[in-house]
PyMOL commands that place a pseudoatom at each C-alpha (Angstrom):
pseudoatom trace, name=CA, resn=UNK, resi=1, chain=A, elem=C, hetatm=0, pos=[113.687, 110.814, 109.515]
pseudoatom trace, name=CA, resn=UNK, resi=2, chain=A, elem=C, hetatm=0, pos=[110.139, 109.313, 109.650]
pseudoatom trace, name=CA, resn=UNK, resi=3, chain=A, elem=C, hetatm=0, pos=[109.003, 106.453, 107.764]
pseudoatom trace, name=CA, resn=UNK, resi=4, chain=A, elem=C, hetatm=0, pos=[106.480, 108.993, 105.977]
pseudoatom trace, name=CA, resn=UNK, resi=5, chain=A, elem=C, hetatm=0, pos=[108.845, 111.108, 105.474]
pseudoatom trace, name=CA, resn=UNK, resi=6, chain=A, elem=C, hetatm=0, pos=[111.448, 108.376, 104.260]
pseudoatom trace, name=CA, resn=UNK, resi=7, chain=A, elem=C, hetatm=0, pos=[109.069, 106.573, 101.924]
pseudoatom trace, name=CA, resn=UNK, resi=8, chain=A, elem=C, hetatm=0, pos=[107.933, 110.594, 100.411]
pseudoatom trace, name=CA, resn=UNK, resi=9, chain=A, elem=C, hetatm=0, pos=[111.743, 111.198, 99.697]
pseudoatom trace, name=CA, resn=UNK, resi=10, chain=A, elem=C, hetatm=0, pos=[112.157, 107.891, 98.330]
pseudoatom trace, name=CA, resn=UNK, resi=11, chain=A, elem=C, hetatm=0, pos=[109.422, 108.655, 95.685]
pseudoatom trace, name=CA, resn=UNK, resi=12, chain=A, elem=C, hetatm=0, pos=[110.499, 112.039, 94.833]
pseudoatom trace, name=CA, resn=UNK, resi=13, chain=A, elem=C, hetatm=0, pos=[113.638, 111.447, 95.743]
pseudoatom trace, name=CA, resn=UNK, resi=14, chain=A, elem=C, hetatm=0, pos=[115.069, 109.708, 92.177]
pseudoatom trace, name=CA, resn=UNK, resi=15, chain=A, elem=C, hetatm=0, pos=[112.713, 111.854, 90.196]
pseudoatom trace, name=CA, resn=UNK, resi=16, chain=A, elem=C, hetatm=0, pos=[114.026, 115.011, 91.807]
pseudoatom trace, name=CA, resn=UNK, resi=17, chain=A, elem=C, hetatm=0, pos=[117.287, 114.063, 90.771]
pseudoatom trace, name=CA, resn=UNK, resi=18, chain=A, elem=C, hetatm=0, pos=[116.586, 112.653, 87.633]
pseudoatom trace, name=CA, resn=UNK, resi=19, chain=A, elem=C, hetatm=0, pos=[114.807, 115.930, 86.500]
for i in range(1, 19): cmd.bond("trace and resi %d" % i, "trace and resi %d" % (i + 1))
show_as sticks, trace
zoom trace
C-alpha cells in the first residue's frame, strides 16, 4: 500500500467504520 493511499484509508478509514 502507498503512503497516499495509506494516509487516504487512515482518514476514511475510522469514519468508514464508525458510520
Amino acid at each position: 500500500v502507498s503512503e497516499e493511499v495509506e494516509r487516504a484509508l487512515a482518514k476514511l478509514g475510522p469514519a468508514r467504520i464508525g458510520g
